[in-house]
C-alpha positions, 0 to 999 in steps of 0.5 A, spaced: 606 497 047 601 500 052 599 507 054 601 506 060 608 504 059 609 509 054 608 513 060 612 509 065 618 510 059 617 517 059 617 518 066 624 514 068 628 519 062 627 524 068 628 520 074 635 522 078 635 515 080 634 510 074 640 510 069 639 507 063 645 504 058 649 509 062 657 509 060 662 511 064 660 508 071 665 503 073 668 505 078 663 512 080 659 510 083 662 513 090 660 519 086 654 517 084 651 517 092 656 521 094 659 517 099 664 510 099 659 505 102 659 499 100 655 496 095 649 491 094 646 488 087 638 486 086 638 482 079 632 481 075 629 486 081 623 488 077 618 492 081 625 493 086 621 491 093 628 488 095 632 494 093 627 499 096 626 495 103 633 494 104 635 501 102 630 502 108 633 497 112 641 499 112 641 506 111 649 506 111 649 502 104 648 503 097 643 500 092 641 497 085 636 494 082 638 492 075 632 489 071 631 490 063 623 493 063 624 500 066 616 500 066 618 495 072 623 499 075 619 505 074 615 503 081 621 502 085 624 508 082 618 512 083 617 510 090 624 511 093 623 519 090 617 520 094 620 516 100 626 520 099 631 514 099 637 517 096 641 511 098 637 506 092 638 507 084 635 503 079 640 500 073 637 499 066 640 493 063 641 486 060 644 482 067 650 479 061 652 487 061 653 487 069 661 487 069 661 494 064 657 497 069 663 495 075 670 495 077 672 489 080 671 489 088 666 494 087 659 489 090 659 487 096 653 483 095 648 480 090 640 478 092 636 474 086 629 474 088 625 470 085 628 469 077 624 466 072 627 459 074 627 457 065 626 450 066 628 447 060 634 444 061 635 448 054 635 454 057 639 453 063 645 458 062 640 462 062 638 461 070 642 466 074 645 461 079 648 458 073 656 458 072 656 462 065 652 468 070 657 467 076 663 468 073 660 475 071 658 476 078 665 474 080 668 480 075 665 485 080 664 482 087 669 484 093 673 477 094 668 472 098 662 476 096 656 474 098 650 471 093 642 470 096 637 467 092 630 467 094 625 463 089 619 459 089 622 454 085 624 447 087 628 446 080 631 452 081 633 452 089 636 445 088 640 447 082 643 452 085 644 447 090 648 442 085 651 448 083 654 449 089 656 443 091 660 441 084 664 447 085 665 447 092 662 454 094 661 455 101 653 455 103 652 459 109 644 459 110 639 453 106 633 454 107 628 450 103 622 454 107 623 460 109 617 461 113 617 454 117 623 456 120 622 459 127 626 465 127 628 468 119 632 475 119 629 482 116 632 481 110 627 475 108 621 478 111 621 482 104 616 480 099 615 481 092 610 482 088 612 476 084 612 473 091 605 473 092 603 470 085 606 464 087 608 463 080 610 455 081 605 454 085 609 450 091 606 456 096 615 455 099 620 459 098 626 457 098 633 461 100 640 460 100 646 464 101 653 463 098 660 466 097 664 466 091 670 465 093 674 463 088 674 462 080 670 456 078 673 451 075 672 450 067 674 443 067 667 442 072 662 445 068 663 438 064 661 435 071 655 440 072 652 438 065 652 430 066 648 433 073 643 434 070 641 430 065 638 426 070 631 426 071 630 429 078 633 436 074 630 436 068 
């Protein structure tokens, strides 16, 4: 491990803000802010731009960036001690952990910015939009929570896209690219770092928003897999 992670590992033990493996929290997380206002997820948030910006954003909501690399989380954590942003904290975990760390009901809402699309088809119930990942999500979202994904892969959008359609999740925003369009909310001018690599290499990013409003059905995940066994999901 680098030197500077070394650093970064030993700086986040410190911070009031970043929680590493933390018991006890379901339900305490009204006492952790000091207030009872509603609560929004960044999965996989990496450096935690999202969780920064919209912590800015919406001063009468609480965030959470969740991510494994706490030599990542570190920067955002760090920013927000230096800017004074009390209503953001940073969650050191695996995301398949998610539901020790809540209550059900006690998430609002869920942002997945640009997650690693995990393109083999061997790796799809890694994907954070696959059904294995939202019946976690479901375990601790307010009934007909709100889900936002934000990514520059095409294969990950579309599959998502199929998700929803196989299990009849209601899709409120689709943007196949973003900044085409005329007029796009606060929420979507937020840029990451891994954003601007463009990591893909479609120069498009893709969005969509959608709710969770019911348990998904087992007896379609069999649909889901002959789905994308087609070529165009591959």
């Amino acid at each position: 491990m680098g030197h500077k992670k070394l650093i970064r590992f030993e700086a986040i033990k410190t911070f009031p803000n970043v929680l590493q493996y933390p018991q006890g929290m379901q339900g305490k997380w009204d006492d952790f802010f000091g207030n009872s206002n509603g609560i929004t997820l960044e999965l996989a948030c990496g450096k935690g731009e999202y969780t920064v910006a919209l912590a800015k954003q919406y001063a009468d909501r609480n965030f959470i960036g969740v991510d494994l690399k706490g030599n990542r989380i570190w920067a955002g954590a760090k920013k927000c001690l230096e800017d004074g942003i009390k209503n953001a904290a940073f969650l050191r975990t695996q995301i398949e952990k998610i539901t020790d760390y809540f209550t059900p009901g006690e998430v609002q809402e869920i942002w997945i910015t640009f997650p690693d699309p995990q393109l083999r088809p061997s790796r799809a119930k890694k994907r954070l939009t696959h059904p294995r990942f939202l019946r976690l999500y479901q375990q601790v979202l307010a009934p007909g929570g709100l889900i936002h994904l934000k990514t520059d892969s095409p294969d990950l959008y579309r599959f998502t896209k199929l998700v929803a359609d196989i299990y009849g999740l209601p899709v409120l925003e689709d943007y196949d690219n973003v900044y085409a369009q005329q007029h796009i909310g606060e929420e979507l001018k937020i840029k990451t770092y891994y954003e601007s690599l463009d990591i893909a290499g479609s120069n498009t990013v893709h969005y969509l928003k959608f709710r969770l409003p019911a348990p998904l059905p087992l007896e379609k995940d069999e649909q889901l897999k002959q789905c994308m066994r087609e070529p165009a999901l591959d």
